[in-house]
N, C-alpha and C positions, 0 to 999 in steps of 0.2 A: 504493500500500500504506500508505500514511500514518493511514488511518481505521483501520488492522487492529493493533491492540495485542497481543491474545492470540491466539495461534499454540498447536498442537498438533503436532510433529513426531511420524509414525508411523513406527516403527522405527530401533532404536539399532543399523544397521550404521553402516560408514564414510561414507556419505552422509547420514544421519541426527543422525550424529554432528556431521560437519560442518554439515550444516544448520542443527541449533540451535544450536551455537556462532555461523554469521554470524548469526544471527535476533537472540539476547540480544548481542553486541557491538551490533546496534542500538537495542540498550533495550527491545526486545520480550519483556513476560510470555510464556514460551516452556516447555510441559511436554513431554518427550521420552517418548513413549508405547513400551512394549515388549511383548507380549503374554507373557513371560516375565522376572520380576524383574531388574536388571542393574544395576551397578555402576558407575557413568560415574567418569571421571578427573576427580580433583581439581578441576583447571582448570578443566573444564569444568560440574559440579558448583556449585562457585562462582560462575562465571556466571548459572546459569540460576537459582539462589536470589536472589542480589542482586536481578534485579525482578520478586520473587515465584512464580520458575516453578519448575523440578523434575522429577528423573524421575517419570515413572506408568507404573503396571500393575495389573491388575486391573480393575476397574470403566470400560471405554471411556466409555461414555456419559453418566459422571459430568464428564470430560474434555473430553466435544464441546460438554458444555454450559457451558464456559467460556470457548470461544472461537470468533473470527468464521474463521478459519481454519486449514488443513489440511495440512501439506507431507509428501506419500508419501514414503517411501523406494522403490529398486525393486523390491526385495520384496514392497512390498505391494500389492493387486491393490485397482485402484480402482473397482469393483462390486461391492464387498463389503455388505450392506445395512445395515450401520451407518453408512457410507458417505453411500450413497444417503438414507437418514434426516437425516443430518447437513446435505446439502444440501437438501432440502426444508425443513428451519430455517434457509434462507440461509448457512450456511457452507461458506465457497469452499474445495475440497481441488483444488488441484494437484500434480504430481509436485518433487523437488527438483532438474530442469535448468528448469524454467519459474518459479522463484526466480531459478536464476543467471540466465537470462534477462532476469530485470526490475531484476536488480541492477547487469546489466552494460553499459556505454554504449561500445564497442566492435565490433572485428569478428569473426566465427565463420566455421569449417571443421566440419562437423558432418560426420561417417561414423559409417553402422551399414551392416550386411547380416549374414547368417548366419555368416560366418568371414573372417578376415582385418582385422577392425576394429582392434585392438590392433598390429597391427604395421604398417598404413597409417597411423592415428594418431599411433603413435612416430616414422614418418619425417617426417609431413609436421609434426609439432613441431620435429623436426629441420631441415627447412626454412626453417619460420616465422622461425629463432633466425637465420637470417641475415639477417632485415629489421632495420631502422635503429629498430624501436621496441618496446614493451614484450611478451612474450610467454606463454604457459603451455599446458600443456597437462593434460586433467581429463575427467569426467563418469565412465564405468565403466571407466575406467587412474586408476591413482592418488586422488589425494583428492576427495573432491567437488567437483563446479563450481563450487558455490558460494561452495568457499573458494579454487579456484582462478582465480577473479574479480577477487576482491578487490583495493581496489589500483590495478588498471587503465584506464587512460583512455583517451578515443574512439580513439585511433589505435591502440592495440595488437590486437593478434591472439590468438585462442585455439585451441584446436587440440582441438575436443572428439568424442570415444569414445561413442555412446549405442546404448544395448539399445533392443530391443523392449519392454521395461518400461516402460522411461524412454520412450518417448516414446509409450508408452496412453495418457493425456489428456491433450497438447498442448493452448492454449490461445491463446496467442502466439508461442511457440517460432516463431523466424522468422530461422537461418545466412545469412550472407552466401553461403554454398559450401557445399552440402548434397550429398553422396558417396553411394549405393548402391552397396555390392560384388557381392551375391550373394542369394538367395532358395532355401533348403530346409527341409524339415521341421525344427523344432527347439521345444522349447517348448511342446509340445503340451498339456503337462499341466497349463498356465495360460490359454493362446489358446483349445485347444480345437480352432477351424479353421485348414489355409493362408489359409484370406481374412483372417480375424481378426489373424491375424499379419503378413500383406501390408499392410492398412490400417494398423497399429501403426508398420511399417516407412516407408510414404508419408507416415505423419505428419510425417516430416522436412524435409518440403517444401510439406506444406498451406498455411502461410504467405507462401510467399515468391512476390515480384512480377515484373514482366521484369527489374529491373535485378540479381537475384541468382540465381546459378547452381547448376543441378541437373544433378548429375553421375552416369550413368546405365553399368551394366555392357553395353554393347552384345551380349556372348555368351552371358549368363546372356539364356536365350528369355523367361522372364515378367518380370523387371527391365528390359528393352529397351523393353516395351511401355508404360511408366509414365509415359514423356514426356508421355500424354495426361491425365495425371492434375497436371501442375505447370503454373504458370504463368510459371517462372521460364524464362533463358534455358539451353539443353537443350546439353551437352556429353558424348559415348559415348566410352566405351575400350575398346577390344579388342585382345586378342592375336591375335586369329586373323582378321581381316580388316582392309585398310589403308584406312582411313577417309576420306572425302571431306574430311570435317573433324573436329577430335578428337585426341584422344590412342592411340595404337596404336604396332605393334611389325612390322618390317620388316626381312629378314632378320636376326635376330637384335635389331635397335638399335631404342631406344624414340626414338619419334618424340612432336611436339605441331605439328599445324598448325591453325593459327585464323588468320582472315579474309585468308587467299593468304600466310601467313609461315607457312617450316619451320624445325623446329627440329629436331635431332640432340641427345640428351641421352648418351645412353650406349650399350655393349652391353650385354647378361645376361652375357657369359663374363667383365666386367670387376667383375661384382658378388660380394658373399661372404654373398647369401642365393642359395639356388638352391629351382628346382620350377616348376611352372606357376603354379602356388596365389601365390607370391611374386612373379612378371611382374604380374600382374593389380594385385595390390595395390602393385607398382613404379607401373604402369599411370595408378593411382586416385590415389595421392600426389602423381603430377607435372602431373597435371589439380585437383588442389587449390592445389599450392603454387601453380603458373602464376598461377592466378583472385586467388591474394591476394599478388601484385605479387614471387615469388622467381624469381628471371633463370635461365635454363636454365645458366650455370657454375657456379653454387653449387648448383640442384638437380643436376646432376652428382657437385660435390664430397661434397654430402652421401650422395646413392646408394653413392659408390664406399666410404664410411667407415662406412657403416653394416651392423654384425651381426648384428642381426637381435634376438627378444623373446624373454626367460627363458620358457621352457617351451612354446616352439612349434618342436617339429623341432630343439631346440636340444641340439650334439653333449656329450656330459659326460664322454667316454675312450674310450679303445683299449685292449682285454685282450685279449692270446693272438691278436693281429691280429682282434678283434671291434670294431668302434665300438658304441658302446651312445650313444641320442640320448633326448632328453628330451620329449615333445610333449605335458603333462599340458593343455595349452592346448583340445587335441581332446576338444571334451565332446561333439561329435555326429557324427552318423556320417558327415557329408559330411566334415568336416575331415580326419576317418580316410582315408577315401580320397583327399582332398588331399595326404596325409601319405606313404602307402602307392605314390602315385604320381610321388611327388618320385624314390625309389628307380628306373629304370628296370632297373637290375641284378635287382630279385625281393630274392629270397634273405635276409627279412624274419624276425626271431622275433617277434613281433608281442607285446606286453600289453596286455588289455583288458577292459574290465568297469567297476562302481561302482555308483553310483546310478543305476536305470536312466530313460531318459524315457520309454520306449514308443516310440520312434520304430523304421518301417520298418527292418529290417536287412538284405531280401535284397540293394540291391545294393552294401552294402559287403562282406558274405560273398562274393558272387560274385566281388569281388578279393582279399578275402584268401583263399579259393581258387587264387588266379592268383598271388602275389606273394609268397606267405609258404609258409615250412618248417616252419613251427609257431607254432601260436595256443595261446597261454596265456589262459586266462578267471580272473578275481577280480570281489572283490564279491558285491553283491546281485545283480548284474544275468547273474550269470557262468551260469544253468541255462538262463535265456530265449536266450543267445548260444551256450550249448552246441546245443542244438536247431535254432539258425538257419544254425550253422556248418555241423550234420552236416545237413539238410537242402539246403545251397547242394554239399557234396561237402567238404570242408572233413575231411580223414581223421586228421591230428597236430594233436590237441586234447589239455592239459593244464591242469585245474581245482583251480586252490591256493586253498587255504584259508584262504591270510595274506596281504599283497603281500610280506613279506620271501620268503614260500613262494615265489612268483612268479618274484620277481628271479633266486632259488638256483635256481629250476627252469632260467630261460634262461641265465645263465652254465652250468650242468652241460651243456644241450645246446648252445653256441654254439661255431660253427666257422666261419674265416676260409673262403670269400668273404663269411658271412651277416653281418646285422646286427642287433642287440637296440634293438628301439623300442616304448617306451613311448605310445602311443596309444590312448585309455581309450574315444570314444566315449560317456560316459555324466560325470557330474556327480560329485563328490568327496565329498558329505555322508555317505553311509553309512560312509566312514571318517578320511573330514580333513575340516577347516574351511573350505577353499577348494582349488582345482583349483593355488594356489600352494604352499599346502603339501602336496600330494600330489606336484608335482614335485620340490622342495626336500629330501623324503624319497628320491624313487627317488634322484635323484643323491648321498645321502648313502649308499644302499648300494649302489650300484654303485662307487664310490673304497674302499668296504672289501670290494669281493670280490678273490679272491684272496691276500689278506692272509697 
């Protein structure tokens, strides 16, 4: 990157943000593109003037013709034809984990799949910190990779979170321990196709050789099949069948046997995440951490002390013997029924709605049929779920108008065996900023009900 002076970072989210901050800390004329006016921080601000660069908006093309490259945010979709123009004038756009890539001269844990990334990530960070040298963890949890890089030398460890976004034009991108959880419709309204999104997904592995490992959901049926697609060395997990070799789960106790050595790590009944959805991603963590040198008593210690991710299934009180749980994490509809089947009791008041993706509904209907006493619908998305609900048989339906409407609706009807879980199904933007602050709301009015 040494030839490449002037940089155009496209999109002023937190990856964006971060990006052009590491790019100008390296002296790079660096202009932060937004396609809606914005306001950057001081700091940051002052960086990007000092050598010559700046935010932009408005005029892209005035932009691309200042510089030899390109850093996405993952927002933004990299066939967009200004794009594609840009590089036909030889400027290089890559995404901003194919930055921290080329910034960072250490070792990587990379996980993505459809659900579960965010709280396989937080454990096996949690892992990593018990090795003897430098660590962090980044990409789509926390600050950008890029500034979560930083700093770091050959022997430390990173612990990195990537979408399907992030990893659309892989280039290099090349984890020492590359994780696949899961594969379901999600994202449609970007990908377009499941293959388009399967390939985005495999790009996590496109690069890597024999000596780095690809770690594969042996239960999810089309993620099993990918091994023929890596050329690295092939490790499976599953709960539900006891593996020749691999990581898997036996009566109850998660196992790890590689090359004739077994290991006993824990049970599930000693843990204080529960659900199947949560084994899996136990599962996937202890087949990461293994690969990057964490001894099965510290992966232990760390399982047993770990609670689990703000706003996934995460409990927030007990009123009138109702628990009321937090899961704004669930933006699609398999996680929902991830969620839905942590419960084995039923007896669900279910919230859900938002932004919708368009993604199939019948067969998470068909369990909130099965598990729930009442579905409450909100948002944009709440007339398309109303239809799919009474279509699937779904008879206690209640469509609020507000999400405070929502909350006041399940506390009025919530009664002890049932429970109140917030499970959306659907994207946050029609009325929060992020799926964080759409959680961080329900839990702020569920501690003032009752009041």
């Amino acid at each position: 990157m040494s030839e490449i002076q002037n940089v155009m970072v496209f999109g002023a989210g937190i990856s964006g943000k971060g990006a052009a901050m590491e790019l100008a800390e390296q002296g790079k004329t660096v202009f932060l593109y937004d396609d809606t006016p914005k306001k950057p921080e001081t700091e940051l601000e002052e960086m990007l003037t000092r050598y010559g660069g700046g935010f932009a908006s408005g005029n892209i093309a005035e932009v691309l013709d200042k510089v030899q490259q390109v850093i996405l945010s993952p927002a933004v979709p990299g066939n967009l034809p200004v794009l594609q123009k840009a590089r036909e004038n030889g400027v290089e756009v890559i995404g901003e984990i194919e930055l921290a890539w080329r910034n960072y001269a250490g070792h990587m844990v990379a996980i993505t799949g459809t659900n579960g990334k965010t709280t396989t990530t937080t454990l096996v960070g949690e892992m990593l910190k018990t090795l003897p040298v430098k660590t962090a963890v980044g990409g789509n949890i926390g600050l950008a990779l890029s500034r979560e890089v930083k700093g770091l030398d050959k022997n430390s460890w990173v612990a990195a979170e990537v979408s399907s976004y992030q990893l659309e034009g892989v280039k290099d991108f090349c984890p020492d321990v590359a994780a696949i959880l899961n594969l379901t419709p999600d994202h449609m309204e970007r990908h377009k196709t499941m293959e388009e999104y399967a390939r985005c997904k495999r790009n996590i592995f496109v690069n890597q050789k024999a000596k780095q490992i690809t770690i594969l959901n042996y239960d999810d049926p089309e993620v099993r099949t990918w091994g023929k697609y890596s050329k690295g060395t092939l490790c499976y997990f599953s709960r539900k069948a006891v593996l020749p070799e691999g990581v898997y789960m036996k009566d109850g106790s998660f196992f790890i046997k590689w090359k004739n050595s077994v290991k006993e790590i824990c049970h599930k009944d000693e843990l204080q995440i529960f659900g199947a959805h949560n084994e899996e991603n136990v599962l996937a963590a202890i087949a990461c951490g293994f690969f990057a040198g964490v001894t099965p008593e510290k992966m232990r210690e760390t399982l047993l002390g770990f609670k689990g991710v703000e706003h996934r299934i995460e409990y927030v009180k007990t009123i009138n013997g109702v628990p009321y749980y937090n899961d704004s994490k669930a933006t699609n509809t398999d996680s929902v029924i991830k969620a839905l089947e942590a419960f084995p009791g039923g007896h669900i008041i279910l919230l859900a709605g938002g932004h919708d993706k368009m993604t199939p509904l019948e067969p998470m209907m068909n369990l909130v049929k099965e598990k729930t006493d009442l579905l409450i619908l909100l948002g944009e998305a709440r007339e398309r779920f109303y239809q799919a609900a009474r279509l699937a048989g779904v008879e206690n339906i209640i469509v609020a108008d507000t999400f405070k409407d929502a909350v006041d609706a399940a506390y009025a009807h919530a009664r002890a065996p049932q429970i109140v879980l917030l499970s959306p199904a659907c994207s946050s933007f029609d009325m929060f900023h992020d799926m964080g602050e759409r959680g961080r709301y329900f839990k702020k009015l569920v501690h003032e009900l009752g009041k």
